[in-house]
N, C-alpha and C positions, 0 to 999 in steps of 0.2 A: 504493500500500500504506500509505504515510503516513497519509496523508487518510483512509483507512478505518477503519483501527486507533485516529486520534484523534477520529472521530466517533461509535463507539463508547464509548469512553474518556472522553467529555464527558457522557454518562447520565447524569444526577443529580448534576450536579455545577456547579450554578449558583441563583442567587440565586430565590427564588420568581418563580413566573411567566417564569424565563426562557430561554435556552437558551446560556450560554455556557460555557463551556472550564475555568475552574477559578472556584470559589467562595468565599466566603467562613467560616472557620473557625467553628465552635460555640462555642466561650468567647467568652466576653465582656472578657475580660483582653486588651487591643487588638483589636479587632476593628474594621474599617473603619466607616465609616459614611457616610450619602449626606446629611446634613445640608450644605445651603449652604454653600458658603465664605462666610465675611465679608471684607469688606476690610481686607487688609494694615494691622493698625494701628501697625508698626514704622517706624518715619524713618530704615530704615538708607536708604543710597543703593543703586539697581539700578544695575548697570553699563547702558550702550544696548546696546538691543535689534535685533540683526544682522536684515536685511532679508530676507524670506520666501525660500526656496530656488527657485531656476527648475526649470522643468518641469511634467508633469502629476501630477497626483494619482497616486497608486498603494496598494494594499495591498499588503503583502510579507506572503508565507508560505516562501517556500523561496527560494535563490537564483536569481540571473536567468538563470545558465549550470551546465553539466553543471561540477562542480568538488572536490574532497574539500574544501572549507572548510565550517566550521560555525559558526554564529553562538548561543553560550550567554549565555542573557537570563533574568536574574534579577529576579523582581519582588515588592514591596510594602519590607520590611523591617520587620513590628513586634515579631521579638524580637533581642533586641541582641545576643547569641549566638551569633543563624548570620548576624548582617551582620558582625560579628566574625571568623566563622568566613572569610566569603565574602573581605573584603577580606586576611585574613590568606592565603590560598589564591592571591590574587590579585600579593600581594606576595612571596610562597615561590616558586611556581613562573613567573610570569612571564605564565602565562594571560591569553589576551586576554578581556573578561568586556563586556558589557552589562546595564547596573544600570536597573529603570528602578522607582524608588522611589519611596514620597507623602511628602508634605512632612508629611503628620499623625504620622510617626515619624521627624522630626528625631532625638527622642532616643536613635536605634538608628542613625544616619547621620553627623549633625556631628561627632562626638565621632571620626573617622576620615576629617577631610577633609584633615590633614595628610600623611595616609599616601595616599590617594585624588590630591590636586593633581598630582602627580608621574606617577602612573601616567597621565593623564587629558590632562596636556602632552604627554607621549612618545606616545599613540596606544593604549596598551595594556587602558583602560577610557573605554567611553563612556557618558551617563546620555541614557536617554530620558526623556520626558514620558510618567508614568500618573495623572495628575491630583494635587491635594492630597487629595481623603478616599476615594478609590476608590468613584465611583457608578457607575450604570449610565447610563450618559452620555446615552442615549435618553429615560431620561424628567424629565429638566431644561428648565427656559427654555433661548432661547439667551444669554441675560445670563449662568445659571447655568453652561451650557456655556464659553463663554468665563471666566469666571473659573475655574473648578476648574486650566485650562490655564494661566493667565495665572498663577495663585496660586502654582502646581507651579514651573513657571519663572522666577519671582523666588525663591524659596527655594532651587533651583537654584544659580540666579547666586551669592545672599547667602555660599552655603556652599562649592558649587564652583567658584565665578568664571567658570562657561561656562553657556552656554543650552545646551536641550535640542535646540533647532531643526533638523533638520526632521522631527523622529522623533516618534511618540507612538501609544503601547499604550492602546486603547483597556480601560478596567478589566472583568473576563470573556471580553474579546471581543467585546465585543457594542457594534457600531456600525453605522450607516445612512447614506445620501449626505448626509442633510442635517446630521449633527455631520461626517461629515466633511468637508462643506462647511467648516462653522464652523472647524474644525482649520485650512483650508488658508489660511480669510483670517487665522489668526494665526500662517501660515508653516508650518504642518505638513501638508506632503507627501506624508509616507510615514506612512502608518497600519499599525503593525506589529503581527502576528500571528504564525501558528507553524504549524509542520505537525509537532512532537514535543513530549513532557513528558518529566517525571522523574515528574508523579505525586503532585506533594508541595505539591498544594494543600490538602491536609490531611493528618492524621500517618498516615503508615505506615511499614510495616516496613522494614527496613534490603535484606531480599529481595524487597520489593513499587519500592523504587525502584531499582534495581540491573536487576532487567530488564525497565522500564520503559526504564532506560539503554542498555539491551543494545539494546531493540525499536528504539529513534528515533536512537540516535546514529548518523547514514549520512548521505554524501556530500549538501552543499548544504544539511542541515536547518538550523531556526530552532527550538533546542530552547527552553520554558519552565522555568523551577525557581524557585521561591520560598526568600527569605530569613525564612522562617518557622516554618520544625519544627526541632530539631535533630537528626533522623536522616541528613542530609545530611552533617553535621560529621564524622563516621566513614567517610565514602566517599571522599572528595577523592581520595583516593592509589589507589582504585579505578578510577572515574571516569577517571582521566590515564592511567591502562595502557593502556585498553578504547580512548580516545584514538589513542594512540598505537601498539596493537598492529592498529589499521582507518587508519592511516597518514592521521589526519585532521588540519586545520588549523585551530586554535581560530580567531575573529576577531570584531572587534566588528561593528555590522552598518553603520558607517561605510566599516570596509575592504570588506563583505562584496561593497556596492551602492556603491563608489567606479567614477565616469563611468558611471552608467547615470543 
């Protein structure tokens, strides 16, 4: 029923020409872009970089067992507002959260990694890789492939003192064996995806995400939500009823796929 309601639900809702899952915004007031990374031209120091994760490749969309846990995964971050809103949510109630944000909105990020380090040592927030400028990962070199990842995870490091490794949300959804080939030879295993939304890859109404929430929030999902619009910022206290009156258990998708 998931999978149906989100194949649906992904109709016109991706970058020209393509077919993925949530898109990118009409303004131009941050709006992502698939221009090249360049290289890093900071002389901060990277911490080292923790060695590839064992096992086989995998794409995750829902849990690997029958389980009320639910993994809520937030992505991009470019208004500072609702990353505001999201890390403020994250520290009020205790919420387990996965962030997986671009490095081209440091400035909606850094500015809360003192509040973030904390959560992110105890286990209660973890960050994925979703590149630094959010392209469509399939129509890059693989130089460009590898950097956009490489870029993502030294900014990472720089700001949260951890890699992202062995996660990463391909930008759309839209990914093929051969980037995630590239992924795994730079330690990224688990290519995550989603089998729910909230819907709020672009603005809507306060009733248009609410039962969006209603529809996908069920046992084992890997819901998406964007740190993007702020019609979000008025739900939270929503959101955690609906939660916890379907007797669900928030988690990051560390705890979600720990020993698998």
């Amino acid at each position: 029923m998931l999978a149906v309601g989100l194949a649906s639900m992904a109709a016109g809702c991706s970058p020209s020409g393509a077919t993925g899952s949530h898109a990118l915004p009409a303004s131009s007031g941050g709006a992502p872009t698939t221009t090249p990374p360049a290289t890093p031209s900071s002389g901060e120091a990277v911490p080292p970089q923790p060695p590839p994760a064992a096992g086989a490749p995998r794409v995750l969309t829902a849990a690997p067992t029958a389980t009320n846990r639910i993994a809520l995964t937030v992505d991009d971050g470019y208004r500072d507002e609702v990353v505001a809103g999201y890390v403020n949510f994250a520290v009020r109630t205790g919420i387990h959260l996965t962030f997986c944000p671009n490095g081209l909105y440091s400035h909606a990020w850094a500015p809360h990694d003192s509040q973030l380090k904390p959560l992110i040592e105890r286990g209660q927030v973890q960050i994925v890789n979703h590149t630094f400028n959010h392209p469509d990962l399939r129509t890059l070199t693989d130089q460009q492939i590898r950097a956009e990842l490489e870029r993502n995870d030294e900014w990472v490091q720089k700001v949260f003192g951890i890699s992202t490794r062995p996660y990463y949300r391909p930008p759309y959804g839209l990914h093929n064996e051969h980037v995630d080939g590239i992924a795994v030879d730079l330690g990224y295993r688990n290519t995550v995806l989603w089998n729910g939304s909230l819907g709020d890859w672009k603005q809507v109404t306060p009733e248009v995400l609410l039962a969006h929430a209603r529809r996908y929030l069920q046992p084992g999902a890997i819901i998406l939500g964007h740190a993007n619009h702020p019609t979000v910022l008025g739900l939270f206290d929503q959101i955690t009823d609906m939660i916890k009156q379907r007797n669900l258990d928030p988690v990051t998708l560390n705890e979600m796929f720990a020993g698998d």
